[in-house]
C-alpha positions in Angstrom: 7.2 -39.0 -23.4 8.0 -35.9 -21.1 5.6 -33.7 -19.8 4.4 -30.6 -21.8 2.4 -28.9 -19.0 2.4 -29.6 -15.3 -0.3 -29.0 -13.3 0.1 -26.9 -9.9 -2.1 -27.1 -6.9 -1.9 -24.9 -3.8 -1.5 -27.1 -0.9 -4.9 -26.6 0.5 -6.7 -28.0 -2.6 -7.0 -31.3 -0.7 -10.5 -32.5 -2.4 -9.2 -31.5 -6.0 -6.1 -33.4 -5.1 -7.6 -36.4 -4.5 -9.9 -36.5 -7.4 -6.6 -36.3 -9.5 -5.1 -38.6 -7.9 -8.3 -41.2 -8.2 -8.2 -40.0 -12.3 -4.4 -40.7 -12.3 -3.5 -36.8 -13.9 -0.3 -35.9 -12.7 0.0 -32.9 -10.9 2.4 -31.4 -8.1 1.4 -29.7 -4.7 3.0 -26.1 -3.2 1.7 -23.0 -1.7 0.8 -21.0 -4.2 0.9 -17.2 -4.3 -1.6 -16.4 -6.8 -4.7 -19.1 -7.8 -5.8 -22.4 -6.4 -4.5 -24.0 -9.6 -1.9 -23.1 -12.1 -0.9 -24.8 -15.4 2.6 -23.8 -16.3 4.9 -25.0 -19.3 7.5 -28.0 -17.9 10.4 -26.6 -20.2 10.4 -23.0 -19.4 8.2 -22.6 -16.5 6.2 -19.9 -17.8 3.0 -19.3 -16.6 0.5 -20.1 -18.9 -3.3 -20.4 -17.0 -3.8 -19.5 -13.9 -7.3 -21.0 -12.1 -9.5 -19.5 -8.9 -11.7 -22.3 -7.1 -14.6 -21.1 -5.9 -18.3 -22.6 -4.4 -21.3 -20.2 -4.8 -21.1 -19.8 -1.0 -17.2 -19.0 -0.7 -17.5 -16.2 -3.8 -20.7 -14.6 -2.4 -18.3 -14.9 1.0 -15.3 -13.1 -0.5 -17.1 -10.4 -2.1 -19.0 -9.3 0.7 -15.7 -9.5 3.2 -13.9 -7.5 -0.1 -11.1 -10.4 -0.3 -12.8 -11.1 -3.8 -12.1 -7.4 -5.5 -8.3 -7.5 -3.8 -7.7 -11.3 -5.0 -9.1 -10.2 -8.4 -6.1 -7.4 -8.9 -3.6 -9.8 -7.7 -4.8 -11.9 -10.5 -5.0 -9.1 -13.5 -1.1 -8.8 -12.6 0.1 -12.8 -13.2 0.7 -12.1 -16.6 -1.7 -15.4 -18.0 -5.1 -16.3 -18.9 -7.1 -16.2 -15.5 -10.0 -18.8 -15.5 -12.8 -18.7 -12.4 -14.0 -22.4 -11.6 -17.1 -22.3 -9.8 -17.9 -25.2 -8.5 -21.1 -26.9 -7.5 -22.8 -24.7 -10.2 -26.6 -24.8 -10.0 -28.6 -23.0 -12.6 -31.5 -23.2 -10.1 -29.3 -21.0 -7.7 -30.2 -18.7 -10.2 -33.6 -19.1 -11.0 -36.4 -16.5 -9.8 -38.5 -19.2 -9.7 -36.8 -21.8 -7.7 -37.4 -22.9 -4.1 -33.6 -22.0 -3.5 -34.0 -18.5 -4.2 -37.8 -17.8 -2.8 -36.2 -16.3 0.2 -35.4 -12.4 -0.6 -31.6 -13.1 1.0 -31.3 -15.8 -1.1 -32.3 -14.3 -4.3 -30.6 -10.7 -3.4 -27.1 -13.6 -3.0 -27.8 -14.4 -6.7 -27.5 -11.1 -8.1 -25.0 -9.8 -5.9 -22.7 -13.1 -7.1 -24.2 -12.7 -10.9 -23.1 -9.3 -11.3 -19.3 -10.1 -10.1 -19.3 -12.9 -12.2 -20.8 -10.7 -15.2 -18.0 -8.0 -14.4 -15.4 -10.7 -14.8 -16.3 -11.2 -17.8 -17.0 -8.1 -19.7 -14.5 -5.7 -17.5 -11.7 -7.7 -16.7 -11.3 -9.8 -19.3 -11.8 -13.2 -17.2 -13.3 -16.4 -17.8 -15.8 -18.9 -15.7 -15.9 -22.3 -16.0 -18.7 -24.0 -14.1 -18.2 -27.2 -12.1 -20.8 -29.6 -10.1 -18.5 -31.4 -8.4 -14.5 -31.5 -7.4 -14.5 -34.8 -9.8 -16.0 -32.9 -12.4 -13.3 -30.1 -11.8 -10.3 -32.6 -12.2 -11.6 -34.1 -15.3 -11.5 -30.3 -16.9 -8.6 -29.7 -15.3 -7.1 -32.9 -17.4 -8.9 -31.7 -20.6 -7.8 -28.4 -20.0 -4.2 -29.8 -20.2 -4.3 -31.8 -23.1 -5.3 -29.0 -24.8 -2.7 -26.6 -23.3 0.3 -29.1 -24.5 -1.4 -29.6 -28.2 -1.2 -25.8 -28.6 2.1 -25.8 -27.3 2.9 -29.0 -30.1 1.3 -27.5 -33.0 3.2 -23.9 -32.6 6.5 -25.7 -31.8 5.7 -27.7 -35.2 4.8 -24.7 -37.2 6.5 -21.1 -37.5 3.3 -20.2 -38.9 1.5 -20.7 -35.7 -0.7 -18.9 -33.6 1.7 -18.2 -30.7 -1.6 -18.7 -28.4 -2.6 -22.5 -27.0 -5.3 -22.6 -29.6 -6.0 -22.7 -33.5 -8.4 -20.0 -34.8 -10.7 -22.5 -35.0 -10.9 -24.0 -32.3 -10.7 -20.6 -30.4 -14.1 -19.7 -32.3 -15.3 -22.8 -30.5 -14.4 -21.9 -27.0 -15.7 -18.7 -27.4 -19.2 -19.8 -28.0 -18.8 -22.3 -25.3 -18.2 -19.0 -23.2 -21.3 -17.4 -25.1 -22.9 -20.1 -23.6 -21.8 -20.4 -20.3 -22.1 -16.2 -19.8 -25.6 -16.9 -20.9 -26.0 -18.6 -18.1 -24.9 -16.3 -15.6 -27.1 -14.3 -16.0 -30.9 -14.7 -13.7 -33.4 -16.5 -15.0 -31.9 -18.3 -18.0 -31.6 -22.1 -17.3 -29.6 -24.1 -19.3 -33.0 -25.0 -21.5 -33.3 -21.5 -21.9 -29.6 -20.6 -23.0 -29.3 -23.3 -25.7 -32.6 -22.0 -27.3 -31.4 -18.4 -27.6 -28.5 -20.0 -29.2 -30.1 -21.2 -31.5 -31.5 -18.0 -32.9 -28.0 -16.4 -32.3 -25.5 -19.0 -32.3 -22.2 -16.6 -31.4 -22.3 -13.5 -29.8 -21.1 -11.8 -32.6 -24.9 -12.6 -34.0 -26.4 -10.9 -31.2 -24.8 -7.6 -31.7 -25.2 -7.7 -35.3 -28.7 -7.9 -34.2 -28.6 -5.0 -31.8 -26.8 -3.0 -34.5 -30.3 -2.9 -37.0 -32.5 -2.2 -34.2 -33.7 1.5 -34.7 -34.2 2.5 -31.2 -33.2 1.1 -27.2 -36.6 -0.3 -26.9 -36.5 -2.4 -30.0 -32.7 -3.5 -28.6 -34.3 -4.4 -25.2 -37.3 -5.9 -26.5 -35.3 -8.2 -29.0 -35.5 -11.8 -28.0 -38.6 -11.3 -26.2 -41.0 -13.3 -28.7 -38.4 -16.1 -28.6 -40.6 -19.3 -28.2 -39.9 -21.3 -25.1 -41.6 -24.6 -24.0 -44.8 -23.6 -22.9 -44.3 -19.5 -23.0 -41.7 -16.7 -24.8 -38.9 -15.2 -23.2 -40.4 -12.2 -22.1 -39.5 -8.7 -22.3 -37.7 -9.1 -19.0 -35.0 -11.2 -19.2 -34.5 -10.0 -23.0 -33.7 -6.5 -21.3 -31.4 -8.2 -18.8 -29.8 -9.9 -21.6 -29.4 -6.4 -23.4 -28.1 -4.7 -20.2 -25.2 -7.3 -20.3 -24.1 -7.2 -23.7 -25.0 -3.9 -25.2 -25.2 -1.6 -22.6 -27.2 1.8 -22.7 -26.9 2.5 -26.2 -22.9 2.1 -26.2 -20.6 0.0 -27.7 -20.8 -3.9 -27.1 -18.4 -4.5 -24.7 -16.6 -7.8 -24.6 
């Protein structure tokens, strides 16, 4: 059976390369001019994902040298679905109350990478995907394309479908997934944390729904703040941070 998708990897992704390789996921090697990784379709070579490999240390690198906001515009212009894999993800890089960030230049890091990350999301229309590990990157990268050539079977199969590489339903799915994942992102919320807000507000569709019969901003910022934890709530803090990403100052949701 020929190949739906083929993967692409820019000839310096030597560690992503071999963890293909030692998974057995086809793939092909070249310079690339835009991504570290692109999956294109095998019969028509059109571009249909393109994927930036970053660690924490090499995006906190290119956004202070300002390669990061140049490479961002080059990817807005590729003309697919641009996907940020941030590899060696650490919720505890992220923590305020972790030894990795009890420096002030290590916690100031955080926020700085945080907020690019955030702006991906909610200004440019980009998506992260966090990684631990180059073998944990290859394995998504496999997944990824499975998925990529069933979406490409079932609308080949059916005039009737969705001309993207997903059903509706299954795009409802990834999109909490990414709920999830934004969640995340942002300081203080460990993955502990983020799947108990979910579970008050399983989408983010919830959450503005929720924002929406709030009467005033401080009721908006104050909203998850009595959320029960472990051994405390959430506190008024990070339920204002998590109002500053979504909602805004009193402005549309933006997403």
């Amino acid at each position: 059976m020929s190949e739906k998708v083929v993967i692409v990897l820019d000839c310096r992704e030597i560690h992503v390369k071999k963890e293909l390789e030692n998974l057995s996921i086809k793939h092909s090697v070249q310079q690339l001019h835009v991504g570290d990784i692109v999956f294109k379709d095998a019969q028509t070579d059109k571009l249909l994902l393109v994927c930036e490999r970053k660690t924490h240390a090499d995006l906190y690198s290119s956004i202070i040298s300002g390669r990061f906001s140049e490479q961002r515009e080059r990817l807005k212009n590729c003309n697919a679905k641009v996907v940020y894999i941030l590899e060696n993800y650490n919720s505890q890089l992220y923590n305020n109350g972790s030894p990795l960030v009890k420096s002030s230049k290590n916690a100031d890091k955080g926020k700085v990478v945080s907020g690019a990350l955030e702006n991906l999301i909610l200004q440019h229309n980009m998506y992260i995907l966090p990684t631990h590990s180059a073998k944990h990157t290859a394995q998504s990268l496999g997944s990824i394309k499975g998925k990529l050539e069933k979406g490409l079977t079932d609308s080949s199969s059916s005039p009737s479908a969705l001309p993207a590489t997903v059903s509706t339903q299954r795009k409802h799915k990834i999109m909490d997934n990414i709920f999830h994942h934004q969640l995340l992102l942002i300081s203080g919320i460990s993955p502990e944390i983020a799947a108990i807000i979910l579970q008050h507000y399983p989408t983010v569709h919830d959450l503005f729904k929720a924002y929406e019969k709030c009467t005033s901003m401080e009721q908006q910022e104050r909203l998850l703040e009595n959320i029960p934890l472990e051994k405390r709530r959430l506190g008024k803090v990070i339920s204002k941070r998590i109002h500053d990403v979504y909602w805004g100052q009193g402005q549309a949701p933006m997403v």
